[in-house]
C-alpha positions in Angstrom: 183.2 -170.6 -105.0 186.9 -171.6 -104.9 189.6 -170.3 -102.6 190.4 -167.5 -105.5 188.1 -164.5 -105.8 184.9 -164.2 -107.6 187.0 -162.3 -110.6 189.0 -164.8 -110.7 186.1 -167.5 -110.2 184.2 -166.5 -113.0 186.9 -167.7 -115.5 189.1 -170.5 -113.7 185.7 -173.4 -112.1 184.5 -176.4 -112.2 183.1 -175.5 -115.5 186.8 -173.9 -116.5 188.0 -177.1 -119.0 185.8 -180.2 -119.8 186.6 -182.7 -118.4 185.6 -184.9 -121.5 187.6 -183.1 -124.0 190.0 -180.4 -122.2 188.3 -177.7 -124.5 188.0 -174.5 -122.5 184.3 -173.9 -123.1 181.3 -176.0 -121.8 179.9 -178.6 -124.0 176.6 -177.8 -125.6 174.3 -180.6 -125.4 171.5 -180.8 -127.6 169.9 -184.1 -126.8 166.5 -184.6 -125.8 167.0 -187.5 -124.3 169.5 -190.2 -123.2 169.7 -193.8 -123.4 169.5 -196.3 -120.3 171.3 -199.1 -119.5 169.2 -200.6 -117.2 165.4 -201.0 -117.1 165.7 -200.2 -113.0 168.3 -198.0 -112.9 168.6 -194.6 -114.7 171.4 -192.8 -115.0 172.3 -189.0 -114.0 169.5 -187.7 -117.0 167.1 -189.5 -118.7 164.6 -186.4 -120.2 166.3 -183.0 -121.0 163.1 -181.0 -119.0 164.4 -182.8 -116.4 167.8 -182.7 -116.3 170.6 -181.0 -118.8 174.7 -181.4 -118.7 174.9 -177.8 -120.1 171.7 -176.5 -118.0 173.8 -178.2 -115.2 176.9 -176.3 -115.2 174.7 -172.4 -115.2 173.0 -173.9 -112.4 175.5 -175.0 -110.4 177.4 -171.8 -111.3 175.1 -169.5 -110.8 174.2 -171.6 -107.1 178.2 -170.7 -105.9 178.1 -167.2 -107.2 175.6 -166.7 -104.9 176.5 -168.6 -101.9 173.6 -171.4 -102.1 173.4 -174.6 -102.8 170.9 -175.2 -106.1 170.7 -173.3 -108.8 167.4 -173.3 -111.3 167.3 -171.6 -114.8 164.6 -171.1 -116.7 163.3 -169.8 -119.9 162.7 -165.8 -119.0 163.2 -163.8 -115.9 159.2 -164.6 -115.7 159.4 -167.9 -115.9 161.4 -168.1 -112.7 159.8 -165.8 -110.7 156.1 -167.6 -112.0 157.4 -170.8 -111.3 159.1 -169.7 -107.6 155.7 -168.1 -106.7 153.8 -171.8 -107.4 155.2 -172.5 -103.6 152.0 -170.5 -102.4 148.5 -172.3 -102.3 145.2 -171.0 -102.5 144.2 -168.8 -99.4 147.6 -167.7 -99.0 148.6 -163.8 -98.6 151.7 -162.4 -100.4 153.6 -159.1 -99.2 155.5 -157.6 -102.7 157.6 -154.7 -103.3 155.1 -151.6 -104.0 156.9 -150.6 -107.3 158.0 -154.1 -108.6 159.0 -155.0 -112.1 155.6 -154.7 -114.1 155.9 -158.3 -115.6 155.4 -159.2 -112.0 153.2 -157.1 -110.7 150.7 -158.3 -113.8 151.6 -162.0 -112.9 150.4 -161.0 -109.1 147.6 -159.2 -110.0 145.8 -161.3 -113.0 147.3 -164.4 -112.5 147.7 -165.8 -109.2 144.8 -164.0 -108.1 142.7 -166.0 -110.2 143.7 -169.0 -108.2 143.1 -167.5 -105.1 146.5 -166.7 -103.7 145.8 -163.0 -102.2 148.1 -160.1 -102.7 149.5 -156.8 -100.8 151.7 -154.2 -102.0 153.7 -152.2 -99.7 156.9 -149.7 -99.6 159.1 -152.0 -98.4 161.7 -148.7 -97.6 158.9 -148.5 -94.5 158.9 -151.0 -91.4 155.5 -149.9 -90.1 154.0 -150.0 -92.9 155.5 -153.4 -93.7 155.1 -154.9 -90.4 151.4 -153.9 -90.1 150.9 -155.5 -93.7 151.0 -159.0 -92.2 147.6 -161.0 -92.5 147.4 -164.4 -90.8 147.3 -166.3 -94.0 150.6 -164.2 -95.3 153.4 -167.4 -96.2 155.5 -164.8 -98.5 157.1 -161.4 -99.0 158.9 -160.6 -102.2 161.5 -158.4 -102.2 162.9 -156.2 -105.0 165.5 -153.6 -104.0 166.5 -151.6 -105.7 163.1 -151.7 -107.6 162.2 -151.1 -110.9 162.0 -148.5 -111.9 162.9 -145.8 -108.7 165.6 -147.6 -107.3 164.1 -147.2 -103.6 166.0 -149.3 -101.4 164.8 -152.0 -99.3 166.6 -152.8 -95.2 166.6 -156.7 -96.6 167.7 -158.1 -93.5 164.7 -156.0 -91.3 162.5 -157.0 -93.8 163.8 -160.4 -93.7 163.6 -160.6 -89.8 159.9 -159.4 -89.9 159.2 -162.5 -92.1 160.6 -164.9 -89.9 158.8 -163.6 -87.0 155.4 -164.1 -89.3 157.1 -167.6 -90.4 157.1 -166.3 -94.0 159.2 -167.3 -97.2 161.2 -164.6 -98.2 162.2 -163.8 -102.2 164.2 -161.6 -103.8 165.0 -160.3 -107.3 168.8 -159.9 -107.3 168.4 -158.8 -110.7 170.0 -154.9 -110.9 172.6 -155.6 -108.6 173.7 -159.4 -109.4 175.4 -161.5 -107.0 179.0 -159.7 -107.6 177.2 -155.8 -105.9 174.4 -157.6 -103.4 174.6 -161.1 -101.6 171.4 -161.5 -100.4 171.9 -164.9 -98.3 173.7 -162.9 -96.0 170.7 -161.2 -95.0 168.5 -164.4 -94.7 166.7 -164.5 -97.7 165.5 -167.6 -98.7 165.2 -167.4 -102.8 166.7 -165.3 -105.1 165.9 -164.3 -108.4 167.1 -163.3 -111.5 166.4 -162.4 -115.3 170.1 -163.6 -116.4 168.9 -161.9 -119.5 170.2 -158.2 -117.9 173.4 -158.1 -116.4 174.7 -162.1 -116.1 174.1 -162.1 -119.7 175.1 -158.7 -120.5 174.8 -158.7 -124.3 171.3 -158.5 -125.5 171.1 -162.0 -127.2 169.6 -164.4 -124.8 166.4 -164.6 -122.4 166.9 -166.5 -119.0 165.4 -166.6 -115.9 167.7 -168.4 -112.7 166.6 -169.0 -108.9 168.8 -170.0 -106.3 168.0 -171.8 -102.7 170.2 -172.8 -99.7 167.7 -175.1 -98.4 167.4 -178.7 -99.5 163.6 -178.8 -98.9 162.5 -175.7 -100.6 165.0 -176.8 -103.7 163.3 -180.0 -104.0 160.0 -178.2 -104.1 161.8 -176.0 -106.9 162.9 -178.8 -109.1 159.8 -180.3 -108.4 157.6 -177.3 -110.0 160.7 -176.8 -112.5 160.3 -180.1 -114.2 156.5 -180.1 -113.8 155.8 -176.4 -115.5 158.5 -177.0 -117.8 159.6 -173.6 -118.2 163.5 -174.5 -118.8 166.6 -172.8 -120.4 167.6 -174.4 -123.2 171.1 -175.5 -123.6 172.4 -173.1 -126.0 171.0 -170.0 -124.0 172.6 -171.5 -121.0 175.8 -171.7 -122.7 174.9 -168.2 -124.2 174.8 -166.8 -120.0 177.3 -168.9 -119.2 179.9 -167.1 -121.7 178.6 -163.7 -121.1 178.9 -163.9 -117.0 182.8 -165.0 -117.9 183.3 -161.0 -117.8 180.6 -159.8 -115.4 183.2 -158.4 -113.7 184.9 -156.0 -116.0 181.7 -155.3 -117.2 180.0 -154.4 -113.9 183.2 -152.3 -112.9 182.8 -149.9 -115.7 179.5 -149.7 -115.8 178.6 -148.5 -112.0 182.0 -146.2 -112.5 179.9 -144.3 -115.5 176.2 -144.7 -114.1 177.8 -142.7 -110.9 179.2 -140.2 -113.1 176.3 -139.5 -115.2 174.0 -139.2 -111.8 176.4 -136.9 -110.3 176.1 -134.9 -114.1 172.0 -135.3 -114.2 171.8 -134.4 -110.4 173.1 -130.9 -111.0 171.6 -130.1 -114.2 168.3 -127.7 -114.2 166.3 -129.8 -116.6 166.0 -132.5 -114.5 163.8 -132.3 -111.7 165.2 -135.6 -109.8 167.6 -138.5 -110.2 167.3 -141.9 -108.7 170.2 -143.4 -107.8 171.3 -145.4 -104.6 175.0 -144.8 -105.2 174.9 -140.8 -105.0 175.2 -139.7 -101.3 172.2 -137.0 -101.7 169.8 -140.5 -102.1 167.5 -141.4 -99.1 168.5 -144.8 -99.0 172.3 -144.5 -99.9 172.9 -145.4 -96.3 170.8 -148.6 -96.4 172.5 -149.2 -100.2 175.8 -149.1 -98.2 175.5 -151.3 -95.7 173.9 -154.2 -98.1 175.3 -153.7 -101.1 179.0 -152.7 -102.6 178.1 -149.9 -104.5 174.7 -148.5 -106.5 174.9 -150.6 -109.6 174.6 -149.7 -113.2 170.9 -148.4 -113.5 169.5 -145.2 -112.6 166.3 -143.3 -113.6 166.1 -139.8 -114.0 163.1 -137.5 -114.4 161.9 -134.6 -116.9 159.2 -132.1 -116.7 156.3 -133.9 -118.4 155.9 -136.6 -121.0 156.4 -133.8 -124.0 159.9 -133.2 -122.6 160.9 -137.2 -123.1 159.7 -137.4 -126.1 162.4 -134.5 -127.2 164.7 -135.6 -125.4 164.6 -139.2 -126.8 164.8 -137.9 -130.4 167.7 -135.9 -129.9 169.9 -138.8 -127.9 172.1 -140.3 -130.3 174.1 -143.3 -128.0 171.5 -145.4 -125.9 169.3 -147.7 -127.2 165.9 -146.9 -126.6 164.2 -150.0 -125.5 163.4 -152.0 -122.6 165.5 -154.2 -120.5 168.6 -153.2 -119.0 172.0 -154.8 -118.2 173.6 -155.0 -121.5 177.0 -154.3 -123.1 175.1 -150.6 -124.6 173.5 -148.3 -122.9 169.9 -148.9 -122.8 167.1 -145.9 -121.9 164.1 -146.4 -121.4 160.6 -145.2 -120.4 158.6 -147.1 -117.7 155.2 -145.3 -118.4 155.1 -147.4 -121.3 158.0 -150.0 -121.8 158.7 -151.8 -118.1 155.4 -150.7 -116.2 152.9 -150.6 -119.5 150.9 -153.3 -118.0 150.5 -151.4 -114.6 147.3 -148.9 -115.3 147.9 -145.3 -115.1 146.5 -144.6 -111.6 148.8 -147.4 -109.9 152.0 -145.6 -112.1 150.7 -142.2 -110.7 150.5 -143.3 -107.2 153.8 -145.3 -107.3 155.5 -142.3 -108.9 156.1 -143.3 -112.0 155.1 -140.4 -113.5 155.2 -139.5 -117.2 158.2 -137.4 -117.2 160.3 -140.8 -115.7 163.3 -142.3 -118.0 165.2 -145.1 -116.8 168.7 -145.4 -118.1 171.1 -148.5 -117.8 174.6 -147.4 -118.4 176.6 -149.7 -120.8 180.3 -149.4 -121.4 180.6 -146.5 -124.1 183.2 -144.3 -123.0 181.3 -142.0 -120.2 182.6 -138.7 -121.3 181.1 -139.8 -125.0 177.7 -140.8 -122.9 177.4 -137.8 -121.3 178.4 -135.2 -124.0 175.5 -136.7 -126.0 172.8 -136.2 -123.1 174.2 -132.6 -122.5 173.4 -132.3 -126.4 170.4 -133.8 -126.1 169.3 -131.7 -123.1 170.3 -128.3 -124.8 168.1 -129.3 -128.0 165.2 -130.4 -125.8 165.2 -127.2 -123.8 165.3 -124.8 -127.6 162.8 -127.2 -128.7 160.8 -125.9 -125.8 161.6 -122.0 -126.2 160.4 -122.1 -129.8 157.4 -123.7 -128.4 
């Protein structure tokens, strides 16, 4: 980034005014292709798969938010982490985060095992158990901390340091925390992930995938499967993340302020049997969350007594949408049983911990006191809903 700070950054770059026009937004450009004026020599984009102005710009913005060099953005969180994971070959062996995103645990487990690429899944918050996971044929470990959706907390540089003593490629989904909470090149991770659609986005109207290297070599082995799979952003959802990371900031500031408050709130009431939240000092990884990260971020997950309880519960909340995804402007709740983690069958939820009684709740920017009032309403409707039962 520039000499001022990331807040100020995200507004005054290279990407500030255009250097075409001086309008203070980046140029949308919808062409498809671009005419040559030599039969030799092309010039800086011939095919938009291959190469975009507007695509450009997120990339190389998203590449200094971060502290790397390339940027990639493609057309869903999936499609970047897909794509990233077409470095490994047949016979290799993958270590991945035991309670991953559930798009990417069914992309592990029914996709790239069909082409022979073996799998293990592990709880990353344990060394040991890491450490002894290592095959000889393991290139890769995949990182996603805090995961989705119990917000356990991985050590990313002992994990990281494990994988370069097994000469592995390390990844990293970046995608609850962004680059402004957690700077995972610091650690020594090699790629980093995220589904812009959540937080870089932030408002619900856009799917986008980005992946960002520091190494020449492994980012032309990116572009490489980038323009081969085809899987790109196009240029009007880049501009779309492009606008909406212009006040990640102020977003992310008010956000993590409410998402601590509402912990702290769930923590101590009776109905809920646990919170999951990195940020509250009572959490088993809070230490490790403090030493990697600036603070807990804006999601947490919280859990009731059974599945009948959530259901209740849900119908009685009035503020949050209930959906799936996260990061957005509004609150967004939702339940991993069947929303994030529905393609994970029910004895790999059960032995993860994703239980039925799980909610997952990512705090928008409603005013908190309005947030919480409506889950203390919610709760006390749930629990006479039970009594008359």
């Amino acid at each position: 980034m520039s000499n001022y700070s990331v807040q100020t950054s995200l507004l005054h770059n290279e990407y500030a005014v255009d250097k075409s026009s001086n309008g203070v937004s980046v140029p949308i450009q919808h062409a498809s292709t671009f005419h040559q004026n030599d039969i030799h020599e092309f010039g800086a984009y011939d095919y938009a798969r291959s190469g975009n102005p507007t695509r450009e710009a997120l990339e190389h913005t998203i590449a200094e938010l971060e502290g790397g060099t390339h940027g990639f953005a493609f057309a869903s969180g999936m499609a970047a982490v897909s794509t990233s994971l077409m470095l490994l070959s047949k016979g290799d062996h993958l270590l991945i985060t035991e309670d991953v995103y559930g798009g990417t645990f069914r992309f592990v487990t029914h996709v790239l095992s069909r082409f022979g690429i073996e799998h293990t899944f592990v709880d990353m918050t344990k060394l040991d158990e890491v450490n002894a996971a290592f095959q000889e044929n393991t290139k890769a470990v995949f990182m996603e901390t805090p995961s989705n959706p119990l917000l356990k907390v991985t050590d990313i540089e002992a994990v990281t340091k494990l994988a370069k003593e097994n000469n592995c490629l390390t990844y990293i989904d970046n995608t609850f925390l962004t680059p402004l909470i957690q700077q995972p090149f610091s650690y020594g991770i090699d790629i980093i992930i995220h589904s812009a659609t959540k937080f870089l986005a932030g408002h619900s109207d856009v799917v986008a995938g980005l992946v960002v290297v520091q190494d020449e070599a492994l980012a032309q082995q990116i572009g490489f499967l980038q323009n081969s799979c085809g899987a790109i952003l196009g240029p009007q959802d880049c501009w779309l993340v492009m606008r909406g990371m212009k006040t990640l900031h102020a977003r992310l500031r008010q956000s993590v302020e409410s998402a601590h408050r509402l912990a702290t709130y769930l923590e101590e009431h009776p109905l809920i049997k646990k919170v999951y939240y990195p940020g509250l000092s009572s959490n088993a990884y809070y230490q490790t969350q403090q030493k990697q990260a600036k603070n807990g971020g804006a999601v947490l997950s919280f859990e009731l007594q059974n599945e009948e309880a959530v259901e209740r519960f849900v119908q009685q909340l009035k503020l949050p949408v209930f959906a799936v995804s996260l990061g957005a402007v509004e609150s967004i709740l939702s339940y991993p049983r069947n929303m994030s983690h529905g393609s994970m069958p029910d004895d790999e939820c059960d032995r993860r911990g994703i239980t039925k009684g799980l909610l997952r709740l990512s705090v928008g920017l409603e005013d908190v006191q309005e947030l919480q009032a409506d889950f203390e309403e919610a709760l006390a409707a749930t629990n006479e809903q039970k009594a008359v039962l």
